[in-house]
C-alpha positions in Angstrom: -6.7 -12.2 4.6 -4.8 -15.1 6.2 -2.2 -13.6 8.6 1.4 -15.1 9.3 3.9 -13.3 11.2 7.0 -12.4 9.2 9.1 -9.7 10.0 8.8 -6.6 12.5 7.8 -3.2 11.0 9.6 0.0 11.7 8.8 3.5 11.5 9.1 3.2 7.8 7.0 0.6 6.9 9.6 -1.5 5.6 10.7 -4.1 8.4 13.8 -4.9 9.9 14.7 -7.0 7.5 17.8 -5.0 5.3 15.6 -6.3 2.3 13.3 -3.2 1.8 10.7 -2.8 -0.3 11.4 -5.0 -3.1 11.9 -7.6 -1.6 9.9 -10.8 -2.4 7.9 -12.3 0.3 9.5 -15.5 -0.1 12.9 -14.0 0.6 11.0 -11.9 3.5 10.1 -15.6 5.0 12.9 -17.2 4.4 14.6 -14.6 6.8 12.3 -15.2 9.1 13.1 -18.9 9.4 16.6 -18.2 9.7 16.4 -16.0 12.5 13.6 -18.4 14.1 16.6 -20.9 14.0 18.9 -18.6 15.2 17.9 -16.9 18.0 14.9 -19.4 19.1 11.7 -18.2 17.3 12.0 -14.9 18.4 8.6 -14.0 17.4 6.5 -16.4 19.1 3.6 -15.2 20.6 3.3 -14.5 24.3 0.6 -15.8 25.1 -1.1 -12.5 25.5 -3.1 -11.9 22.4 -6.6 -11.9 22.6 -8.8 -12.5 19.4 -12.1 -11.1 19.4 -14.6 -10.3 16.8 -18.2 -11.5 14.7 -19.4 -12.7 12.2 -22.9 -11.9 10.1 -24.6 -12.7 6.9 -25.4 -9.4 5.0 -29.0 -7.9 4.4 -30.6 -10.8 1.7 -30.7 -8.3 -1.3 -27.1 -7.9 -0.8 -25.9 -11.3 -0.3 -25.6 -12.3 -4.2 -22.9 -9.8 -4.2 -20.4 -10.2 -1.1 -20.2 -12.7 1.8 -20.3 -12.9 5.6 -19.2 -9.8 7.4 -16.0 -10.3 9.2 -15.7 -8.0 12.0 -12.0 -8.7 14.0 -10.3 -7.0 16.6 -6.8 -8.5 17.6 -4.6 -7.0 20.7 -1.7 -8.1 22.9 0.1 -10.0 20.2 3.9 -9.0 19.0 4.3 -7.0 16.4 4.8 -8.2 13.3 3.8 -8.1 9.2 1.7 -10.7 7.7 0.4 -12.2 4.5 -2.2 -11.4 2.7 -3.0 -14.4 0.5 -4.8 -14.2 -2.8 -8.1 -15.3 -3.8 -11.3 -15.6 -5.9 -13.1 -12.8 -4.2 -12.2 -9.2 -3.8 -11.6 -7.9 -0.3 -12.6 -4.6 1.2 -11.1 -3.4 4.9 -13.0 -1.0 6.8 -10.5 -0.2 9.6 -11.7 0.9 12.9 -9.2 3.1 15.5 -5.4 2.7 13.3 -5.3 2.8 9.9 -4.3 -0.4 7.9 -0.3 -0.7 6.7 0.7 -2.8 4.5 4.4 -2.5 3.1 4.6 -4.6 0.2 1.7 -4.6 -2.4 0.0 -6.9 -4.4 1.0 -5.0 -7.4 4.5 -5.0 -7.8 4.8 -1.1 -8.9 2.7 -0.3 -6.2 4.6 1.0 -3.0 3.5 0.2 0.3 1.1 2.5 2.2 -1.5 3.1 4.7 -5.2 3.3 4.4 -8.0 4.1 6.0 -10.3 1.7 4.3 -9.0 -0.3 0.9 -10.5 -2.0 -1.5 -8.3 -4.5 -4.0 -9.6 -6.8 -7.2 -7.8 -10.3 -7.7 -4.4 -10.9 -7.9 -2.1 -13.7 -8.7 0.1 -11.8 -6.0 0.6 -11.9 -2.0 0.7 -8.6 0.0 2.1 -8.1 3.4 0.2 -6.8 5.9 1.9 -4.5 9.0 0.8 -3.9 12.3 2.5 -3.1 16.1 0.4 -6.0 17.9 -3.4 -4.3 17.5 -5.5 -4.3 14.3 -9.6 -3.6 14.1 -11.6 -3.6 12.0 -14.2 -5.1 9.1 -13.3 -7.3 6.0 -15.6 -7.9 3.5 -15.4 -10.5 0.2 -17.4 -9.1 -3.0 -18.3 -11.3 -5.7 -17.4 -9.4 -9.5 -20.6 -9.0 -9.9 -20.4 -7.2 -6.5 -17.7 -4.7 -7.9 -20.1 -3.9 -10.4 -23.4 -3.2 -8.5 -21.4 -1.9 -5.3 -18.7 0.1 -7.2 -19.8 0.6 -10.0 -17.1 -0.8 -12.1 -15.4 -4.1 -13.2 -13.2 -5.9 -11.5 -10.7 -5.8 -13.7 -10.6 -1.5 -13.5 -9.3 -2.6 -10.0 -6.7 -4.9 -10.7 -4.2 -6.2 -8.4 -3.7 -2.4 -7.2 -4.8 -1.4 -3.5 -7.4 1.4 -4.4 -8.5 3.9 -1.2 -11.9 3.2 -1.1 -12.7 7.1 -0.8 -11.8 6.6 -4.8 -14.6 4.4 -5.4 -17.3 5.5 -2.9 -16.4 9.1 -2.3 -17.6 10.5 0.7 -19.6 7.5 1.8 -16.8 5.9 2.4 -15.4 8.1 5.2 -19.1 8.0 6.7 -19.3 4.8 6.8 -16.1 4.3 9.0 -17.2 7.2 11.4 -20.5 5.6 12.1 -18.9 2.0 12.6 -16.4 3.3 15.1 -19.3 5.0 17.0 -20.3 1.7 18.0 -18.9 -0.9 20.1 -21.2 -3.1 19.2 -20.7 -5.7 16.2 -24.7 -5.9 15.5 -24.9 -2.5 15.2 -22.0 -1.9 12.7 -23.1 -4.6 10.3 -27.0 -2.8 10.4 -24.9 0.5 9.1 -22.9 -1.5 7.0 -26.5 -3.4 5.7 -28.2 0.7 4.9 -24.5 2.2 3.4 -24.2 -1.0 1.0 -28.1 -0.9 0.1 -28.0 2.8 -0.8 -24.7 1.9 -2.9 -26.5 -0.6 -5.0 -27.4 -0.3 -8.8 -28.1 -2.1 -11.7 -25.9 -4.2 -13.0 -25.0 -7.2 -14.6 -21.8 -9.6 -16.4 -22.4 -11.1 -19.5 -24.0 -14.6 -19.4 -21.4 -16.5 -20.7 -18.7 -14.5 -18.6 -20.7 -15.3 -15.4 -21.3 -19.2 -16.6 -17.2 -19.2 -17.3 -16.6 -17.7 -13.5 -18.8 -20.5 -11.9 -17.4 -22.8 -13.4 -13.6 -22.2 -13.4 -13.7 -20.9 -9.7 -16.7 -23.6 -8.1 -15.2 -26.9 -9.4 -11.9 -25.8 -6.8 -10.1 -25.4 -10.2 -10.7 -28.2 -11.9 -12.7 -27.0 -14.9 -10.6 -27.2 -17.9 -10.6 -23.5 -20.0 -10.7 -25.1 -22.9 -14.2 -27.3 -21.9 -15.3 -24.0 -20.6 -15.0 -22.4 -23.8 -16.3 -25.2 -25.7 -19.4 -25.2 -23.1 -20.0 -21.5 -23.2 -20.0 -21.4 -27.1 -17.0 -19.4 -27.5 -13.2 -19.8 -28.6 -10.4 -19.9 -26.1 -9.0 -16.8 -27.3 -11.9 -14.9 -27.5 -12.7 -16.2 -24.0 -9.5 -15.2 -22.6 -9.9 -11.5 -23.8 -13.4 -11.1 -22.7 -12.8 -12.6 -19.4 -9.3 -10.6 -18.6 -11.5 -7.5 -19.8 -13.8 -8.1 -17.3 -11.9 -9.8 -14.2 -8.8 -8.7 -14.5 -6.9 -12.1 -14.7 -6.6 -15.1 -17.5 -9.1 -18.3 -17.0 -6.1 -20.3 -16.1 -5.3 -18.2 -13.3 -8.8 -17.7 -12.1 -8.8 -21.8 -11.7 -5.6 -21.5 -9.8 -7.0 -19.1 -7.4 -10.2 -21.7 -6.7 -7.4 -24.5 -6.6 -5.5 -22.4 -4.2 -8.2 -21.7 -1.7 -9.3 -25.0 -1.5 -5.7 -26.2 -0.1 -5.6 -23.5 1.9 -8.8 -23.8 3.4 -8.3 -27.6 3.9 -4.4 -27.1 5.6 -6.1 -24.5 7.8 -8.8 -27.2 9.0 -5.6 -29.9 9.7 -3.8 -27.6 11.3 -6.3 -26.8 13.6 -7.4 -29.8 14.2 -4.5 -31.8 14.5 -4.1 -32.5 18.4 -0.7 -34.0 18.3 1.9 -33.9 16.2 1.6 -36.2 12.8 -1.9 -36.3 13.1 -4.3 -35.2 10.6 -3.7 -35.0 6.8 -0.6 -35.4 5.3 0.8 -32.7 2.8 0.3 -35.1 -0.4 -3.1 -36.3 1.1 -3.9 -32.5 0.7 -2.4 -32.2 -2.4 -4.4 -35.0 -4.1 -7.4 -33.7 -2.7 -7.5 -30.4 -4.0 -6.6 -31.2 -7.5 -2.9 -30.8 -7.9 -0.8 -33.7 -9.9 1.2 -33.9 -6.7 2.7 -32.3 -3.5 5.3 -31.1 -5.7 3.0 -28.9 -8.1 1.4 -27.8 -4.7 4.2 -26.4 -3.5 5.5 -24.9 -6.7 2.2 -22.6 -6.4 2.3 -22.0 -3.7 5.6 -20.2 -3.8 3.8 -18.5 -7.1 0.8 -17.6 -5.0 1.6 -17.4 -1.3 5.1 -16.6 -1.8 6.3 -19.9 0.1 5.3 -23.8 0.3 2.5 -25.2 2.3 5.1 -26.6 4.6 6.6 -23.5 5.6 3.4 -21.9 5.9 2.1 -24.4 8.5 5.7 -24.0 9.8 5.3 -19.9 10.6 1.8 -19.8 10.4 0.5 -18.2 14.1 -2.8 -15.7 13.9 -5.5 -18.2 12.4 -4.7 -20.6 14.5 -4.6 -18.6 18.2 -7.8 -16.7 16.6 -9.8 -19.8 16.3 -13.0 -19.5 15.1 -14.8 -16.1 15.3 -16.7 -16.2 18.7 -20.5 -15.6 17.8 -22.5 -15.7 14.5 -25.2 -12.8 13.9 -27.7 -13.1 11.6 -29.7 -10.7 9.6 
């Protein structure tokens, strides 16, 4: 999950922010900026945080079903809450030492909690993400077909809900954080990650013409058309809108947004990053027009849907992915 700092969590869970719970994560940012402006960006780092972590392909039998391991330990930066943005894969967080918090949900009649590990299915929804200035742990992206062979059940039977992953891999699931926290070393926790996962694994499959619909909705960056999907797949727009809420949990139109959504976010966080001075680097409408949106206008309008603010705010606040940098070492196996 991308992390930007918004608001400082309390004993609670809810931030100091007087807006609670309910509040939107738009009006959670916008309070940010305001007290940015106010009292000189109160929460900008230190300089003290230190990112640390790896990064490793899964076993090859289960690489058609998630992606990279993402181990991450962060320390020494200010407290703070994040977002968690949406996207086309479903995440699972294995913490290591603290529990996870995260205050606001994805699902909006969800309260906020704290987990152990989590697993969530795809959203069209944020979620904010708390911590006191330490967080460690693993994040893992599963593929729907993933949910099924890992899980055992549709994406869709996950929703947008934050589901203890104790609910979906019983006692497995606390093993397999016990044994990872055993270790200190990254190569070691993806191996027992590699024999859990493997043991976990059973037949399963999507229908053909759901799985042809995902690939191409989700790897054109959103572009695909539903209606040429439908027309390509054999089926009618209605009946593939059923089938495929049925088995992903969101609309066709919204699992094109998603891709369309990445992509921009994927391609600000490489300007951002790269820019060495200011102005440099792409602009906002150069981004836009590259990622399939009509214009910097539409963009921004989903972003606020999506991310619960516009790309320029975003690059505005954003802080953890860009004093992570890229994660230190790459294992394979």
């Amino acid at each position: 999950m991308t992390a930007i700092s918004v608001v400082e969590p309390t004993e609670g869970g809810t931030g100091r922010t007087g807006l609670g719970r309910n509040a939107s994560v738009g009006e959670l940012v916008d309070e940010l900026l305001a007290r940015q402006r106010a009292v000189g960006s109160a929460f900008e780092p230190d300089g003290a945080g230190v990112s640390e972590g790896a990064r490793a392909a899964p076993d090859p039998r289960l690489r058609p079903y998630l992606g990279d391991y993402a181990g991450y330990r962060l320390r020494g930066f200010p407290p703070g809450v994040h977002i968690g943005m949406p996207s086309t894969a479903l995440t699972v967080i294995v913490t290591i030492d603290e529990p996870i918090e995260l205050p606001v949900s994805c699902h909006p009649a969800q309260p906020g909690g704290r987990w152990d590990a989590l697993a969530s299915g795809l959203t069209v929804r944020p979620c904010l993400i708390g911590h006191h200035g330490y967080q460690h742990g693993v994040q893992l992206a599963l593929t729907p077909l993933g949910a099924r062979v890992l899980f055992g059940v549709p994406t869709a039977d996950l929703g947008s809900w934050l589901v203890d992953l104790t609910d979906l891999l019983g006692p497995r699931a606390a093993e397999l954080r016990e044994r990872m926290a055993a270790t200190a070393d990254w190569s070691r926790r993806f191996a027992i990650l590699d024999q859990v996962l493997l043991d976990l694994m059973r037949e399963a499959t999507i229908e053909p013409e759901l799985r042809r619909a995902w690939q191409l909705l989700t790897g054109s960056a959103g572009r695909a058309r539903v209606a040429a999907v439908a027309e390509e797949i054999g089926w009618s727009r209605r009946h593939l809108g059923s089938r495929f809420a049925a088995e992903f949990g969101i609309t066709p139109k919204d699992a094109a947004r998603l891709a369309r959504f990445e992509s921009s976010h994927r391609l600000l966080r490489t300007v951002a990053t790269e820019a060495t001075e200011p102005g440099t680097g792409a602009s906002l409408a150069e981004v836009a027009a590259a990622t399939g949106y009509y214009d910097q206008a539409h963009m921004a309008r989903e972003w606020r849907e999506l991310a619960g603010l516009p790309p320029s705010r975003w690059l505005e606040c954003e802080v953890f992915p860009f004093v992570q940098g890229p994660v230190p070492e790459l294992l394979e196996g």
